[in-house]
C-alpha positions in Angstrom: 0.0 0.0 0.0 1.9 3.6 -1.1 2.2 6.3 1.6 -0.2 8.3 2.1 -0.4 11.4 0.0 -0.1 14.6 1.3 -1.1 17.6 -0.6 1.9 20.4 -1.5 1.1 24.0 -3.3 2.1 23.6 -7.4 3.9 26.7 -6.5 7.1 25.2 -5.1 6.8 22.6 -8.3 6.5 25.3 -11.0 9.0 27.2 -8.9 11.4 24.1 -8.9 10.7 23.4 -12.5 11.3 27.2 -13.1 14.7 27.2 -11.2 13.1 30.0 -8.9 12.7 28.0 -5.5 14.5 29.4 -2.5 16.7 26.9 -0.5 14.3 26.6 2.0 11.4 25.9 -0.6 14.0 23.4 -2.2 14.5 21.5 0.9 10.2 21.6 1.5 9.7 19.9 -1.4 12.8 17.7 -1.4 11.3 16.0 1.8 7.9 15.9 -0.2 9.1 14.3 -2.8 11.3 11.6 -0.7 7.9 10.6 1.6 6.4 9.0 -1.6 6.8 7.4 -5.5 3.5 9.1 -5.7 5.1 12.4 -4.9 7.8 11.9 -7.4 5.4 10.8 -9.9 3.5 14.0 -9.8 6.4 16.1 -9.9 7.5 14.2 -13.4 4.4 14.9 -14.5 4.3 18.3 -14.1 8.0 18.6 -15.5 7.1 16.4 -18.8 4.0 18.4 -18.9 6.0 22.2 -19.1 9.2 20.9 -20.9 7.7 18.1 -23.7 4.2 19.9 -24.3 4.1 18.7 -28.0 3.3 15.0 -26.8 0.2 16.1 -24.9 -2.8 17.0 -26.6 -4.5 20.6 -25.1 -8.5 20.7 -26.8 -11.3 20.7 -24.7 -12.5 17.5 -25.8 -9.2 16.4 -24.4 -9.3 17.8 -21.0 -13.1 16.8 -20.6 -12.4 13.0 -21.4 -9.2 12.9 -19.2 -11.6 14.9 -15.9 -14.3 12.1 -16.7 -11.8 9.6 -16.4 -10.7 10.9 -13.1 -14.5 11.2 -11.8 -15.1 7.9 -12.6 -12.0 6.8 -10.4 -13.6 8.5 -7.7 -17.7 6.8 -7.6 -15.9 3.2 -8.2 -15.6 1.9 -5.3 -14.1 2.4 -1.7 -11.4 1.0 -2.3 -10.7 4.2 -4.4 -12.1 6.5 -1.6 -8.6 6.3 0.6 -7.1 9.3 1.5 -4.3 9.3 -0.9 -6.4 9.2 -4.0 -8.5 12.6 -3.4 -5.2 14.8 -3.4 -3.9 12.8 -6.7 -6.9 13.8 -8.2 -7.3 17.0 -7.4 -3.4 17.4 -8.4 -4.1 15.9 -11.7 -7.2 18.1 -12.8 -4.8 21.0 -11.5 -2.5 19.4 -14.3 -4.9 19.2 -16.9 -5.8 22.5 -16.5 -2.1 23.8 -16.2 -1.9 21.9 -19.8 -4.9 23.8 -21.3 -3.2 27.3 -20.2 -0.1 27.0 -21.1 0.3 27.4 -25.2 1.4 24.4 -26.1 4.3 23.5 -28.9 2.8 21.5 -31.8 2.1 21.4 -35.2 -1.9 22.3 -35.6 -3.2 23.8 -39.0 -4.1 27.3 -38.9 -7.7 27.9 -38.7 -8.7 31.6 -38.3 -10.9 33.8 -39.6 -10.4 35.3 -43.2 -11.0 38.8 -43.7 -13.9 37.6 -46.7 -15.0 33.9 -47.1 -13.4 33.6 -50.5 -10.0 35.3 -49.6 -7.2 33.2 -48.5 -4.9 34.1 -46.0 -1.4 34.2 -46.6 1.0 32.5 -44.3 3.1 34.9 -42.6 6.6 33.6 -42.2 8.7 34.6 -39.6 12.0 37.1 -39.7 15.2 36.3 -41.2 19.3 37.2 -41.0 18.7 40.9 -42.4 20.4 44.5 -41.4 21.9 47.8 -43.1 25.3 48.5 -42.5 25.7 52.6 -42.6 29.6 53.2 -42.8 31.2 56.3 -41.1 31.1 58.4 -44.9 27.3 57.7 -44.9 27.2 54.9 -47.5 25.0 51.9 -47.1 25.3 48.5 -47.4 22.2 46.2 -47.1 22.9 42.5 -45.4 21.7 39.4 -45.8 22.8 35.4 -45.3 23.2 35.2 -48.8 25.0 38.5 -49.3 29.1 38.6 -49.8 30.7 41.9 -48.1 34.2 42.8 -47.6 35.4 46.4 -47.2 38.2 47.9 -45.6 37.8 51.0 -43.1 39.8 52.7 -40.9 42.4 49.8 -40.8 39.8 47.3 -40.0 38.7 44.7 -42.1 35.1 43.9 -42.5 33.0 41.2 -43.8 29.4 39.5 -43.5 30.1 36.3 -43.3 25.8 35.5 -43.7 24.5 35.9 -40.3 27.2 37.7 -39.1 29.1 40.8 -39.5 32.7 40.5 -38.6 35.5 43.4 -37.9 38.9 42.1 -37.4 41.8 44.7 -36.6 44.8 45.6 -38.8 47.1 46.5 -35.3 47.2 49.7 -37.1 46.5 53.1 -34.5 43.7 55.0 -36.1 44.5 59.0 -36.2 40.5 59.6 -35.4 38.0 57.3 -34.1 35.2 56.5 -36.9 32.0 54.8 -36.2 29.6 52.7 -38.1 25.6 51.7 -37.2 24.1 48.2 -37.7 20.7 48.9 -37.9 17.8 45.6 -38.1 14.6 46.1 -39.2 11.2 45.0 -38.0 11.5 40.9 -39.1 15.3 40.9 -39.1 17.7 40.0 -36.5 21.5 40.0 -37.0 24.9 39.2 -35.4 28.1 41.1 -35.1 31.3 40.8 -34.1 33.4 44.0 -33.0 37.3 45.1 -34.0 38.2 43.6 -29.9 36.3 40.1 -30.7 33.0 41.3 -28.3 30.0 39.7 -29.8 26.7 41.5 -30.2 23.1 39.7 -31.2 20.8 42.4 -32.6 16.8 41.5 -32.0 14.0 42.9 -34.4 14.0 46.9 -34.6 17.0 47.8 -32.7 20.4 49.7 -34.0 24.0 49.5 -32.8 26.1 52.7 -33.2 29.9 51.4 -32.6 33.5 52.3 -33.4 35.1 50.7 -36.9 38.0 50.3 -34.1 38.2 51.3 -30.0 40.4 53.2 -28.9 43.2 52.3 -25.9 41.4 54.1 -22.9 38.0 52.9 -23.3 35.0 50.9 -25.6 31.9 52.5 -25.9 28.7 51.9 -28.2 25.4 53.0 -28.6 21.9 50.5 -28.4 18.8 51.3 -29.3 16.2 48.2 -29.1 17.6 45.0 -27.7 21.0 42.7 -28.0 22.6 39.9 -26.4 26.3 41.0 -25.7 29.5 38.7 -25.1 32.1 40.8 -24.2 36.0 39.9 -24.3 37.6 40.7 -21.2 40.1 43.9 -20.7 40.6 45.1 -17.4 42.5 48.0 -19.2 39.5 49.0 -21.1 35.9 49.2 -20.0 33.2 48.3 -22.0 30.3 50.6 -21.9 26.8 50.4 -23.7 25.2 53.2 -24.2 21.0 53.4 -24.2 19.1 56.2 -23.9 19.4 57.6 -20.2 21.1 53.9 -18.9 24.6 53.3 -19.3 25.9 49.5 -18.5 29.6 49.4 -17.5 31.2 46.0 -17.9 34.6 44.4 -18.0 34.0 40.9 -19.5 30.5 39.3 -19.3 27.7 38.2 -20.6 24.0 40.1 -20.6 20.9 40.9 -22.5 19.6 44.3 -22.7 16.1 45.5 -23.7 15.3 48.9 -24.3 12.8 49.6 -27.0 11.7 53.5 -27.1 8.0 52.5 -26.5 9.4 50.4 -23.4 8.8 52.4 -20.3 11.4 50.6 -18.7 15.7 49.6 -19.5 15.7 46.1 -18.6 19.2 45.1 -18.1 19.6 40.7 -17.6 22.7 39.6 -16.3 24.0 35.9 -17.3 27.8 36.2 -16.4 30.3 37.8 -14.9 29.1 41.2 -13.2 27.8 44.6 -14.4 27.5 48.2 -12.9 24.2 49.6 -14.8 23.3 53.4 -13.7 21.5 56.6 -15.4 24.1 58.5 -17.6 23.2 61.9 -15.6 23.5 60.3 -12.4 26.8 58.0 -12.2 26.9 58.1 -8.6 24.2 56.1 -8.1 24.6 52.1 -9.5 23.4 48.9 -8.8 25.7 46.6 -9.0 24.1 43.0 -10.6 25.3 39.2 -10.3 24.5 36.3 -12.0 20.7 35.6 -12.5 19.8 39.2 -11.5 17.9 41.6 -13.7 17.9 45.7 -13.9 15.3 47.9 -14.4 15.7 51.9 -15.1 12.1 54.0 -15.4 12.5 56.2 -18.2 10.4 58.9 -16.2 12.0 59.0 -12.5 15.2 57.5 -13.7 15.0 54.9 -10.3 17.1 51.7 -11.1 15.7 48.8 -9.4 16.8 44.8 -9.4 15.3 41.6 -8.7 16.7 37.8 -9.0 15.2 36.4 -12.2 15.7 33.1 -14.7 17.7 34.5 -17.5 16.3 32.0 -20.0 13.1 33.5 -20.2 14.3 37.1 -21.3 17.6 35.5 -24.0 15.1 33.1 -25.1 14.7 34.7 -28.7 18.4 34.5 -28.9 18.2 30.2 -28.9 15.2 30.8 -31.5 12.8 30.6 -28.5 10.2 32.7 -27.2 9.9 32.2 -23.8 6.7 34.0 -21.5 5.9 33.2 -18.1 2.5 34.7 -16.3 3.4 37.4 -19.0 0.5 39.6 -20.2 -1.1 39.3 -24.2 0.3 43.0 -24.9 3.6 42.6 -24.3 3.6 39.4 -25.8 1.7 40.8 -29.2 4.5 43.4 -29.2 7.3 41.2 -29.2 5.7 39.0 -31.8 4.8 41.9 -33.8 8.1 43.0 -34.4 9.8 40.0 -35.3 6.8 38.6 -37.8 6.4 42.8 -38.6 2.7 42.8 -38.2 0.4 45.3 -36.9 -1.9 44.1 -33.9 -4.8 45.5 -33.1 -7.0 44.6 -29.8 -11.1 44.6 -30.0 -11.2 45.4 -26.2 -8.9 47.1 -24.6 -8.8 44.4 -21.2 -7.8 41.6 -23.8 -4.6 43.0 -23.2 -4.1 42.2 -19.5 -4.9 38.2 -20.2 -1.7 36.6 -19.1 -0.3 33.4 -20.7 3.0 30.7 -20.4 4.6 29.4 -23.0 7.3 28.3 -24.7 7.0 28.1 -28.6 9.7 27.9 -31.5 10.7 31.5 -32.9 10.8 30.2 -36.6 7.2 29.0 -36.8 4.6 30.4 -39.7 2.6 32.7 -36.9 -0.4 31.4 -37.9 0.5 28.2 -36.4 1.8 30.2 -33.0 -1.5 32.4 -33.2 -3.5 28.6 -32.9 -1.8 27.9 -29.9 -2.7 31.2 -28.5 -6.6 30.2 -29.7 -6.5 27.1 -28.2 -6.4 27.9 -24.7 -9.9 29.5 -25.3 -9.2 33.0 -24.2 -8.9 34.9 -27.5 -9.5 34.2 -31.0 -7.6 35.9 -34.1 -8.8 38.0 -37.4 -6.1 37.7 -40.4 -6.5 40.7 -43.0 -3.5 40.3 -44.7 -0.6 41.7 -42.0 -3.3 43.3 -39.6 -4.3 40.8 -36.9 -7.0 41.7 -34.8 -7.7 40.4 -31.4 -11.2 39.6 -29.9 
């Protein structure tokens, strides 16, 4: 006969799952899970459940044979009426519905509503490896994976080498610093790698403004929108990005920084190694962030706050994810929007505040992520050719 079951708040197992538990929440569960198989069992569940959602089917039809199933457990017989079994059953309905909130990743054919009955509607693919290089005399240069670059500037040599834009120095002093922008577009994204071997990863609708080569005292560039920077270590020269009112000081480490000009907020995530993030009028005052913590500047009092976070969910789209958690349908729209450049337009304006988890693949047709937004039964979408409007 198994132990009997004792019931635990899903909290600490989607904080566990989540990497978010304290290490007293980690030992309260690790005693849970040690009193039972049961126990264990449940938490697997709930793990296979978050992490391998496209082997578990999410339509209501589904989730009202599978609550059936479990009713009819309960009215068979008392020998199903032991203490244990109420909790399991309760935990499993709680994982049903878990399953039918979070959007799930699998293939399901698009099904939305045209904009006439006889029009068809046009799979919107998502963005691709695309960017304009502007040089330091104003000429342009557009890039793409299949595009061949190599120039020579300011005793740099530069080349696109498809998804990446490489500068590699000549060890020759330049007399004046010049600098070049990298600008992506809405459905672009593109890599780059500066003259002292940092590497930046440019999201949708953002632009870099950066020297061709640094000088000896310092490196310094400019971000509007949002990268993913891996800097190369040199205690003699600080590396400092640049956005808006937030300046990020670094000397070798790894972060992600968001800061879109319709963002109210900076949001500075740290990954590895440390950073001192503060407003560029007021360099007295820092926070200083570690691994796993994230920064947030208000664009209107210029107060810097921090919290402890999970990186993943905010580099995500770097790994060809995107990654929300209890994250609300606006902010998600946006950041969909700009990488499948389409125009959303919300029906009511408290659709916006319905918050959703998920984890779905970044180079998916969006009408197939758009179903899995549908099928939790919360929204449903209007395709008129890029204008998608939410009801």
């Amino acid at each position: 006969m198994p132990k009997e079951r004792s019931l635990i708040d899903f909290k600490l197992i989607w904080g566990k799952i989540n990497h978010t538990l304290s290490a007293e929440e980690d030992l309260f569960l690790s005693k849970w899970l040690d009193e039972s198989y049961l126990h264990q069992q449940y938490f697997d569940n709930a793990e296979r459940f978050y992490k391998q959602g496209s082997s578990f089917t999410d339509t209501k039809s589904e989730t009202e044979r599978a609550w059936r199933e479990i009713q009819g457990k309960l009215n068979k017989g008392s020998h199903y009426r032991n203490k244990w079994i109420l909790p399991i059953a309760i935990a499993a309905a709680a994982i049903i519905l878990i399953v039918n909130l979070i959007i799930r990743d699998k293939k399901i054919e698009p099904s939305f509503v045209a904009a006439t009955q006889n029009e068809t509607v046009q799979p919107i693919r998502p963005g691709t490896n695309k960017a304009t290089l502007t040089l330091n005399d104003g000429s342009i240069h557009h890039l793409t994976s299949a595009g061949n670059l190599i120039l020579t500037e300011d005793g740099a040599s530069i080349s696109n080498e498809g998804t990446k834009l490489k500068y590699t120095e000549k060890n020759i002093a330049p007399p004046k610093i010049k600098y070049n922008t990298l600008t992506v577009p809405r459905g672009g994204e593109f890599s780059l790698q500066l003259s002292d071997g940092t590497k930046v990863w440019l999201n949708s609708e953002s632009v870099l403004h950066y020297p061709v080569q640094f000088s000896d005292k310092e490196r310094r560039v400019e971000l509007t929108g949002e990268a993913f920077f891996e800097v190369t270590r040199n205690e003699k020269s600080p590396f400092f990005v640049e956005s808006g009112q937030q300046t990020v000081e670094v000397f070798g480490t790894e972060f992600n920084i968001s800061c879109y000009k319709e963002n109210q907020f900076v949001y500075t995530t740290l990954v590895k190694g440390s950073v001192e993030v503060f407003c560029s009028n007021k360099p007295g005052i820092r926070q200083i962030l570690a691994p796993n913590e994230q920064s947030r500047l208000g664009k209107s009092d210029e107060i810097i706050s921090k919290r402890a976070i999970d990186p993943y969910q905010y580099i995500a789209w770097k790994e060809g994810r995107f990654v929300f958690r209890d994250q609300n349908l606006e902010e998600i729209m946006l950041n969909l929007a700009k990488w499948y450049d389409v125009e959303v337009v919300f029906a009511n304006e408290g659709l916006k505040e319905i918050k959703f988890t998920g984890n779905l693949k970044r180079y998916e047709n969006f009408g197939e992520i758009l179903n899995k937004i549908e099928k939790t039964h919360e929204v449903e979408f209007q395709i008129e050719g890029k204008k998608i409007t939410i009801r």
